[in-house]
C-alpha positions as CSV (number, residue, x, y, z in Angstrom):
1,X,0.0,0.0,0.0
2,X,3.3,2.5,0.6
3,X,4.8,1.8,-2.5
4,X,1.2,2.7,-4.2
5,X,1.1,5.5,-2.4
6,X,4.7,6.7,-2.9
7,X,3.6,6.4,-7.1
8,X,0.8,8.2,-6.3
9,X,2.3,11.5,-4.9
10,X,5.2,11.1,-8.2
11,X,2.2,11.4,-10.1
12,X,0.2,14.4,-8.5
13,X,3.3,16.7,-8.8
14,X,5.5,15.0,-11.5
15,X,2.6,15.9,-14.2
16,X,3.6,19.7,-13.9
17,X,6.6,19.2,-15.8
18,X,5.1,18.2,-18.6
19,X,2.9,20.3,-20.6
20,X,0.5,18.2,-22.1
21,X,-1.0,16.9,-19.0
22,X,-2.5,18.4,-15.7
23,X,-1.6,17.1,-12.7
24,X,-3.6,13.5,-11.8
25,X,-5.3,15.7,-8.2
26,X,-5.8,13.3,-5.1
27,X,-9.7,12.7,-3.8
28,X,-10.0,14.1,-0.5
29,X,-12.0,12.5,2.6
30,X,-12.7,15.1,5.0
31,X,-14.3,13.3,8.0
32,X,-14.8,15.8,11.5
33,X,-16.5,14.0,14.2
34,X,-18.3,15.6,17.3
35,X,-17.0,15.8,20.3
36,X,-14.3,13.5,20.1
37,X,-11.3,13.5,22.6
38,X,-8.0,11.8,21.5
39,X,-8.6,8.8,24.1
40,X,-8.8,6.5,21.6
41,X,-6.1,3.3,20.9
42,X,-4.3,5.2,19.1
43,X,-3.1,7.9,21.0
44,X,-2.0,5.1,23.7
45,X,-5.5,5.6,26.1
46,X,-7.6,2.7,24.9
47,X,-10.7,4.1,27.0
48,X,-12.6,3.8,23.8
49,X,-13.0,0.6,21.2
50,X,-12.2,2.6,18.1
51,X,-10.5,0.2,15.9
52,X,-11.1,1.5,12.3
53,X,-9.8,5.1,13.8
54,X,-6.5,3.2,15.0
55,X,-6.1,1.5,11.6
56,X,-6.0,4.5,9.8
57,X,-3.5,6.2,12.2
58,X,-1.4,3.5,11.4
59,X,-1.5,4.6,7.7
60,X,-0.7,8.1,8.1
61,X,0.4,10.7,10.5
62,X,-1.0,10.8,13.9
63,X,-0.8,14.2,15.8
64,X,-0.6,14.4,19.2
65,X,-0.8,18.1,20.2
66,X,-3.3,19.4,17.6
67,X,-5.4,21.6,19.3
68,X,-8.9,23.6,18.4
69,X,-9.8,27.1,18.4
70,X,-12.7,26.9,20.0
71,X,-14.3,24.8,22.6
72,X,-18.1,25.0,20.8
73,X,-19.1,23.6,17.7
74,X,-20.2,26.2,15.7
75,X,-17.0,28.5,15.8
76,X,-14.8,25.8,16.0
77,X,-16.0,24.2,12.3
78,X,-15.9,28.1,11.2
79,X,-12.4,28.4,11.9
80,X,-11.8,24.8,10.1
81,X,-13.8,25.7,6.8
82,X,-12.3,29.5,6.7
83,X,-8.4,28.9,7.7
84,X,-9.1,31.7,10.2
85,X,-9.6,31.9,13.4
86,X,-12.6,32.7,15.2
87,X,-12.5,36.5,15.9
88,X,-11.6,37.3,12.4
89,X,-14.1,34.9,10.2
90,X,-16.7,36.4,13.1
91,X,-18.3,33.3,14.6
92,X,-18.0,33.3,18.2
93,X,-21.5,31.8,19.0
94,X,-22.8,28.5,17.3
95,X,-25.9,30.2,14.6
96,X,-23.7,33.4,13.2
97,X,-22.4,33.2,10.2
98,X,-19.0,33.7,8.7
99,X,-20.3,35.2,5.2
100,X,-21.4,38.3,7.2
101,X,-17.3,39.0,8.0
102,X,-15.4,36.6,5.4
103,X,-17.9,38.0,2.2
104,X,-16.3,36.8,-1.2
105,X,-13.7,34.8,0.2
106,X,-12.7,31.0,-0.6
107,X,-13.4,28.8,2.0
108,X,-11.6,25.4,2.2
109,X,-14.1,23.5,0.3
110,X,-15.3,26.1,-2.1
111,X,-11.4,26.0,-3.2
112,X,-11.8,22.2,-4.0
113,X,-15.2,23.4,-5.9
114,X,-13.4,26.2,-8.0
115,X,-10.3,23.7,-8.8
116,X,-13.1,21.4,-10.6
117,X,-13.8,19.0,-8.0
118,X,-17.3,17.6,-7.2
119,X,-17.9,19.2,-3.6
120,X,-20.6,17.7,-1.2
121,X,-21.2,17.6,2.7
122,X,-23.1,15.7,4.5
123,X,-24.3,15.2,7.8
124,X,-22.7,18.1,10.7
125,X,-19.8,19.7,8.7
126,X,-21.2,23.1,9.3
127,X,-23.2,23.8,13.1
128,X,-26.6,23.6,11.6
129,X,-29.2,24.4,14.0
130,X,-29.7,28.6,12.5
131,X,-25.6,28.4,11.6
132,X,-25.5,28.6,7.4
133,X,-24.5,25.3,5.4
134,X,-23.0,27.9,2.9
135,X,-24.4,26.1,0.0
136,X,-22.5,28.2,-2.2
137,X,-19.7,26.5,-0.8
138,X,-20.8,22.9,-2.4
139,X,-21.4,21.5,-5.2
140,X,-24.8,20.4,-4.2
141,X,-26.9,21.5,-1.1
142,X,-25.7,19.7,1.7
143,X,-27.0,16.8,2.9
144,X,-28.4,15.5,6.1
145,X,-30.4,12.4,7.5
146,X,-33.9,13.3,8.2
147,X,-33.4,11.7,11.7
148,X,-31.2,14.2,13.1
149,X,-29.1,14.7,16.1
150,X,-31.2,14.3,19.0
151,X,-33.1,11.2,17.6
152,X,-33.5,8.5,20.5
153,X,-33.5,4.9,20.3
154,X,-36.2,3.3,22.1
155,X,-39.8,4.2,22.4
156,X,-39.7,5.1,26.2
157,X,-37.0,8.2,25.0
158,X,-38.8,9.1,22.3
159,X,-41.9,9.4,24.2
160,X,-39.9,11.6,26.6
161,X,-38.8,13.8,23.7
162,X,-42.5,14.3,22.2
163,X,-43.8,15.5,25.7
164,X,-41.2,17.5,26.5
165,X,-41.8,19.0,23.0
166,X,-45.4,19.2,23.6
167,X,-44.7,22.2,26.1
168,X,-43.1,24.6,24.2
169,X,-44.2,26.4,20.8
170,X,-43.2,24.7,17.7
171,X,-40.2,27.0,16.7
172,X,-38.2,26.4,19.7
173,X,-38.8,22.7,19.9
174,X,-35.5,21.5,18.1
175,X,-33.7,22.9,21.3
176,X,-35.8,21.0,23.8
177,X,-33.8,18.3,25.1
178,X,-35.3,14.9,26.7
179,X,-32.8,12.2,28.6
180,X,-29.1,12.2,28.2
181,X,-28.5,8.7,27.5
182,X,-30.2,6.0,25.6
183,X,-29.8,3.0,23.8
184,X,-31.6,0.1,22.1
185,X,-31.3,-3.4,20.7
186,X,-32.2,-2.2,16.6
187,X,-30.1,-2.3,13.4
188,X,-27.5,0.0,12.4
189,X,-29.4,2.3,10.2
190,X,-32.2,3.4,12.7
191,X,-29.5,6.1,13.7
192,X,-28.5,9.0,11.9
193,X,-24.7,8.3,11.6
194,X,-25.3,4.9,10.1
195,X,-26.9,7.0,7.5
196,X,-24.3,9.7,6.9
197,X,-22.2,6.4,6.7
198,X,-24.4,5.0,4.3
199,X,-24.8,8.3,2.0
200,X,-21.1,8.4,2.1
201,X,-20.4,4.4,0.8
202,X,-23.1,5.5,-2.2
203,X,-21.6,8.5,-3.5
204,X,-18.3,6.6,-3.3
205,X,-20.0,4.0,-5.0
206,X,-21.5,6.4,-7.7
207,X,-17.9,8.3,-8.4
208,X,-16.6,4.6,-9.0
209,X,-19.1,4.1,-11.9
210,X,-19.2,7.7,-12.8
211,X,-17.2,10.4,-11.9
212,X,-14.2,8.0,-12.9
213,X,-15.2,7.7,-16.1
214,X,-15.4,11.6,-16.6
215,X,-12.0,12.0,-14.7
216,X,-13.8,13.9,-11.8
217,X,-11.9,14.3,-8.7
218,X,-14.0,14.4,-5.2
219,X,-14.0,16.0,-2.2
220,X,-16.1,14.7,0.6
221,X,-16.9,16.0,3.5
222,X,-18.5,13.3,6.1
223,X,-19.5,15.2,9.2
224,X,-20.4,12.6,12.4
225,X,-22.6,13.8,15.0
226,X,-21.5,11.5,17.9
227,X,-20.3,11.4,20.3
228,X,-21.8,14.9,21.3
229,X,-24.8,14.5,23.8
230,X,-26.9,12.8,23.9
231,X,-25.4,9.5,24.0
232,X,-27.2,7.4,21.7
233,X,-26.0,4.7,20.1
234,X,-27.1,0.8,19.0
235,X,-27.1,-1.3,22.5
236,X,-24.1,-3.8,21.1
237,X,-21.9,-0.8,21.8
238,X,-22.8,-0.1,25.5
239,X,-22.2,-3.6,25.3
240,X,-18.8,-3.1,24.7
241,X,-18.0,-0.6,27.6
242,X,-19.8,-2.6,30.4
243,X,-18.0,-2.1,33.6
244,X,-16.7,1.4,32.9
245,X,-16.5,2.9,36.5
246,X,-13.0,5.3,35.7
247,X,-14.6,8.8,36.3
248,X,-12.3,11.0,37.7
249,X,-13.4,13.1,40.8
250,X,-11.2,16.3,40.1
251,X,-12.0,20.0,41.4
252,X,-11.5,23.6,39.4
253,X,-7.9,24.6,39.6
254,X,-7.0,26.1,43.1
255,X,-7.0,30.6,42.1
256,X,-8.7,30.2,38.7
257,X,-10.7,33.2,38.1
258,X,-15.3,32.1,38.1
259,X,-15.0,33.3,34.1
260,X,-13.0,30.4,33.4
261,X,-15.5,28.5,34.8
262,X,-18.9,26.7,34.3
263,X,-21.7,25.5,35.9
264,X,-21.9,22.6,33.1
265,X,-24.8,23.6,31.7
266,X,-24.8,21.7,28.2
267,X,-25.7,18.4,30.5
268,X,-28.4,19.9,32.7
269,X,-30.5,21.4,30.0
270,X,-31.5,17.9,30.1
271,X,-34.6,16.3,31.8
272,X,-32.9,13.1,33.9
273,X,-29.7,15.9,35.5
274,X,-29.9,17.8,38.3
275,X,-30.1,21.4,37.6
276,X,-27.5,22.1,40.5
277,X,-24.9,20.1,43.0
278,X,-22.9,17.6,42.2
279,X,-23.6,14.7,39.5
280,X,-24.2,11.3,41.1
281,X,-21.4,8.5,40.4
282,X,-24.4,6.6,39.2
283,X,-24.9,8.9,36.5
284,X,-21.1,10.0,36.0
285,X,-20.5,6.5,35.1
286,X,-23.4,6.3,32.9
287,X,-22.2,9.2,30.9
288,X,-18.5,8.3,30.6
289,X,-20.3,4.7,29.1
290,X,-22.2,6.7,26.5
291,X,-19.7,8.7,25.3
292,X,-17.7,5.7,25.3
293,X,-20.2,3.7,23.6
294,X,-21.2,6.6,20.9
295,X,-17.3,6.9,19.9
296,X,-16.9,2.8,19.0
297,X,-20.6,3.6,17.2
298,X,-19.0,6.4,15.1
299,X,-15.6,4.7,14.4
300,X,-17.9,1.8,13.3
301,X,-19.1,4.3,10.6
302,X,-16.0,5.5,9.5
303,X,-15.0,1.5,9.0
304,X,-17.4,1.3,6.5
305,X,-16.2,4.2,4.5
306,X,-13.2,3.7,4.7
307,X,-13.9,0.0,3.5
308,X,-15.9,1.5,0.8
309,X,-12.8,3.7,-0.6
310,X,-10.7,0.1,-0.9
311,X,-13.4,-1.7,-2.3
312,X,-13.7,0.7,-5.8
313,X,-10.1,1.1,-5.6
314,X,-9.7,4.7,-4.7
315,X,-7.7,4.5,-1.2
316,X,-4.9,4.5,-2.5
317,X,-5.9,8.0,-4.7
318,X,-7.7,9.8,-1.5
319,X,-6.3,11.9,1.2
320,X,-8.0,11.3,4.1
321,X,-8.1,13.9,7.1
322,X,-9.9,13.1,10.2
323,X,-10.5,15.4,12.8
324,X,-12.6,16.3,16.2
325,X,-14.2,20.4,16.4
326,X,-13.0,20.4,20.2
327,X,-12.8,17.9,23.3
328,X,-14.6,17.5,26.5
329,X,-14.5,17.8,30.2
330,X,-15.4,14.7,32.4
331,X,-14.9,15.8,35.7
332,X,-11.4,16.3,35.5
333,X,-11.5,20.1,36.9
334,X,-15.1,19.6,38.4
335,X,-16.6,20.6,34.7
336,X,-18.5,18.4,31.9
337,X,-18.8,19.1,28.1
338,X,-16.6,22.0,26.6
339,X,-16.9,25.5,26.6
340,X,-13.8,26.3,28.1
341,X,-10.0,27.2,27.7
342,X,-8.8,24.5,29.6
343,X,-6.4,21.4,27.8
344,X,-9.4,19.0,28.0
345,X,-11.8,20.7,25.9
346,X,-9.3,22.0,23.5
347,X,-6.9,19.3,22.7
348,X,-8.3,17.3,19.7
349,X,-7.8,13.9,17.6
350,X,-6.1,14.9,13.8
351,X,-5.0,12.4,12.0
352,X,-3.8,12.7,7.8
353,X,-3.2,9.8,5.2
354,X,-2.6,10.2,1.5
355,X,-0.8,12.9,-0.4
356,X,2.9,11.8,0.2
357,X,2.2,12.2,4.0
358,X,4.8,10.0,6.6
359,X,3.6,7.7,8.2
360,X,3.8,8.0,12.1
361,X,3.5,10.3,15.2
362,X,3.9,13.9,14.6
363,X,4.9,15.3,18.7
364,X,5.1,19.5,17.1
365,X,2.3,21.5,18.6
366,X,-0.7,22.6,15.7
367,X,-4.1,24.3,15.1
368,X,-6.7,23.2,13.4
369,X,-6.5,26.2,11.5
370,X,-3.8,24.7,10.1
371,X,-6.1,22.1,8.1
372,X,-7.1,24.7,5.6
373,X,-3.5,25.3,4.0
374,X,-2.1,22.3,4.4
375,X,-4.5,20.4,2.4
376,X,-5.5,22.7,0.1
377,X,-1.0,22.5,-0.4
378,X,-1.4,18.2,-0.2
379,X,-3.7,18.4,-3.4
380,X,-1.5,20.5,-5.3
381,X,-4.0,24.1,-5.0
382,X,-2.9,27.4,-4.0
383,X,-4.7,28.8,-0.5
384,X,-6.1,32.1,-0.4
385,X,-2.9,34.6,1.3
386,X,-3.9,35.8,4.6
387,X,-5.0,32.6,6.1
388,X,-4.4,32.1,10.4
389,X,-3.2,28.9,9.9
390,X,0.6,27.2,8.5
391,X,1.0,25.1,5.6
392,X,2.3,22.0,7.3
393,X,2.7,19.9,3.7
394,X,6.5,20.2,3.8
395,X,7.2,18.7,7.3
396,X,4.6,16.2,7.2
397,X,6.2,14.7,3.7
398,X,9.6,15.4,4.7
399,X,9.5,14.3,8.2
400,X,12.0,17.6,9.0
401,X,10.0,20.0,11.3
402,X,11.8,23.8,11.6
403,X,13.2,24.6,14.9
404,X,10.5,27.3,15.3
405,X,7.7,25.9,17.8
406,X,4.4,26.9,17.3
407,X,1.9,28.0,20.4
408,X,-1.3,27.1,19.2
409,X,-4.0,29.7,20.0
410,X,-7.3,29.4,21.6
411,X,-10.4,31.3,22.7
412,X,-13.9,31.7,24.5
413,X,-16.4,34.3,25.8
414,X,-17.5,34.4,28.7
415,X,-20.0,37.6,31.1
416,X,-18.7,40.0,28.3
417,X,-15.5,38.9,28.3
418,X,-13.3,37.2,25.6
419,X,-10.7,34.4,27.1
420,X,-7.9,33.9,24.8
421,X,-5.4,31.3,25.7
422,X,-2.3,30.2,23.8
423,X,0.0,26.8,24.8
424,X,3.7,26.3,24.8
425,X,5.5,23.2,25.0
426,X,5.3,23.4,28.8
427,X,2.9,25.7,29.8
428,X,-0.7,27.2,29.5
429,X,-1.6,30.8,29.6
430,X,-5.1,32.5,29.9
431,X,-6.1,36.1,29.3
432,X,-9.5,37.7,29.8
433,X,-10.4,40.9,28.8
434,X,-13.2,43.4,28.8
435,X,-14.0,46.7,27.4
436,X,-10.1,46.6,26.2
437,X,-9.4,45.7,30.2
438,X,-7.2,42.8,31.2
439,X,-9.8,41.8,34.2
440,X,-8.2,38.3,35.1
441,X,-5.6,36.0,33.9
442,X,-4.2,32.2,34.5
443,X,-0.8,30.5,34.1
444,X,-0.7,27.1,34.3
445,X,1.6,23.6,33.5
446,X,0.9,22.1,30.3
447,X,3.1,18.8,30.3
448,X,1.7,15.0,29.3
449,X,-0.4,14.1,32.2
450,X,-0.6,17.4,33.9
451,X,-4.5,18.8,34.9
452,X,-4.4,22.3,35.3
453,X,-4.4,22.0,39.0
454,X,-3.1,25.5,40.0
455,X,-3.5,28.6,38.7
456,X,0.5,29.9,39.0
457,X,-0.3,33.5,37.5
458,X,1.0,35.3,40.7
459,X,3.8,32.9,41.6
460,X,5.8,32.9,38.4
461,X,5.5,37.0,37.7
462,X,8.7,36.3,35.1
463,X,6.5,33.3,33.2
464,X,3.8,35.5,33.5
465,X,5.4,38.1,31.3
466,X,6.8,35.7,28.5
467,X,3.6,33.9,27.6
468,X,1.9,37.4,27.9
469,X,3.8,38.5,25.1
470,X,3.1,35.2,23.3
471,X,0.0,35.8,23.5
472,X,0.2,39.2,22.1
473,X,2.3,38.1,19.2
474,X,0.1,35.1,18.0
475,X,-3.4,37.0,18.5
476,X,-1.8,40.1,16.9
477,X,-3.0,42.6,19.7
């Protein structure tokens, strides 16, 4: 499979030379997935049964300090699809759109589009949910399941859903939530991933009869929903996770400042949590199951593509990028879910195969923002100039990273405030601002294995400063 793929990348770039022939472009696979933390096989914590994601990490390169812009969905996927980051493609909130900031300009797969590929989404690429699909971006409208995110699985949750729906008006009934878990003994394709999946295995399918022919090149764009709340998936995969009983009992870092804090609100807008105290290690342990079992579900799905892409012969001709929009807190620092500027709920899964990529473990800090460049670069296209993010093609074929680290950058909003956050090798600094006012900041460590335990802002004034001016520099304030 190297050596194919070794011939491959000769032929993308060796076809410039000669005039009578374009360059033979690579398909692109661009799978994000929900939610998803890099505790999967992979990345050495085998919390998760995820082996179709470890496979594929086998077969490219792994990183293991990628890192999102944003701990929501919405902005983070903004950032991804733009190349910029969240202040400057204006999405700081899950239904804004970046067309209103961005106007005219190429986003990621609107560059595939222009170059003559066939460009298509489906499932959660963009928020949804009020946020813009940017069909202009596409080839076709996007396209989405008709049972959407919070479809349930057995008849008792969806009875739950249809009352809880019953007392609100009609417009403001796809943000009613019912019960945060659920799961039940029924096929595959009663859930909406199975049929993202499914859509994604017949367009393959149809380029393989089709497109071929015509010498269209694709670009698809397979967006998961799970393992975002709530955790639904088929019962054989709670199956899988039966005895899970590892939920940490951690506390919010000793000085951090309330903004960087939550009350986790994402889990008790549901029916069956608390609205205030503490979670009970009944239902801690049921959630860490669901998320659990909702990650094997989804890497289940991306099997099946992935077999699909080796079946009509075009693995070997696809670069496949697979990514999560942010992580997510379980009780390490006393939070759940995202939303914040901490490690947990930034540091994501990335992995890359195809293109004349190395194989293997790539240990240099990056964005996500960095996606936008370096694929567009992989596929032989020219990116847009005044992207956020670096063209990583180079190093990631060469093997040869420059001596200059990157300190990926992050941000969130919180009580009229904007917390932006940047990460060295070793540490983790936190600024918030209001009304152009520094009102609180946090210094923490950063290494492999280190929670944010203590906020060391006042205790290391001469640390302070240096990641203060990092900060500065990469946020260009």
């Amino acid at each position: 499979m190297r050596a194919r793929a070794l011939l491959l990348t000769f032929a993308l770039f060796a076809g410039a030379c000669a005039d009578e022939a374009p360059p033979v472009r690579p398909h692109v696979v661009f799978i994000s997935v929900d939610d998803l933390l890099p505790q999967l096989g992979c990345y050495g914590v085998g919390d998760a049964h995820t082996p179709n994601i470890d496979s594929l990490a086998m077969e490219g390169a792994l990183f293991q300090g990628a890192y999102a812009q944003f701990a929501q969905c919405g902005p983070s996927r903004a950032s991804v699809l733009t190349g910029l980051l969240p202040e400057r493609c204006g999405v700081l909130r899950n239904d804004a759109d970046y067309r209103a900031t961005i106007g005219d300009q190429l986003v990621l797969p609107e560059l595939f589009r222009e170059a003559g590929y066939r460009s298509l989404s489906l499932g959660k690429v963009h928020h949804g949910y009020g946020a813009s699909d940017d069909e202009r971006a596409w080839s076709e409208a996007p396209w989405r399941p008709e049972r959407w995110q919070r479809w349930y699985a057995s008849e008792e949750a969806r009875a739950t859903q249809r009352a809880a729906e019953a007392e609100v008006p009609e417009a403001q009934r796809s943000f009613v939530r019912a019960v945060i878990e659920d799961h039940a003994d029924v096929d595959d394709s009663e859930f909406p991933d199975a049929l993202i999946a499914e859509e994604a295995i017949r367009l393959i399918e149809e380029h393989s009869r089709e497109g071929a022919r015509a010498g269209e090149r694709l670009f698809l764009a397979v967006g998961f929903l799970k393992p975002h709340l709530p955790f639904v998936s088929p019962q054989r995969f709670w199956d899988i996770h039966e005895g899970t009983n590892r939920v940490l009992q951690g506390k919010a870092p000793r000085g951090a400042p309330g903004l960087a804090l939550h009350d986790s609100p994402e889990l008790r807008a549901y029916l069956d949590v608390p609205n205030e105290g503490p979670f009970s290690a009944d239902l801690a342990t049921r959630l860490l199951r669901g998320y659990r079992a909702c990650a094997s579900f989804v890497d289940a799905q991306i099997g099946r593509v992935m077999a699909a892409l080796e079946e009509h012969g075009m693995s070997e001709e696809t670069i496949v990028v697979l990514w999560g929009d942010h992580g997510w807190h379980f009780n390490e620092l006393g939070l759940w879910a995202k939303q914040t500027n901490f490690e947990q709920a930034l540091r994501v899964p990335l992995l890359i195969r195809g293109g004349g990529v190395r194989a293997g473990e790539v240990r240099e800090l990056v964005e996500l923002v960095d996606i936008y460049p370096t694929l567009a670069s992989l596929a032989g296209l020219e990116a847009p100039l005044g992207l956020d993010g670096r063209d990583l093609s180079l190093p990631l074929r060469s093997g040869e990273w420059p001596e200059e680290r990157l300190a990926p950058r992050s941000q969130y909003p919180r009580q009229g405030a904007m917390g932006r956050s940047v990460r060295d090798a070793e540490r983790r600094y936190t600024e918030w601002e209001r009304d152009g006012e520094v009102i609180a900041t946090e210094l923490y460590e950063a290494r492999p294995g280190v929670n944010e335990e203590r906020n060391l802002a006042r205790d290391k004034p001469q640390e302070l400063t240096q990641m203060r001016a990092l900060l500065r520099a990469r946020f260009k304030l």
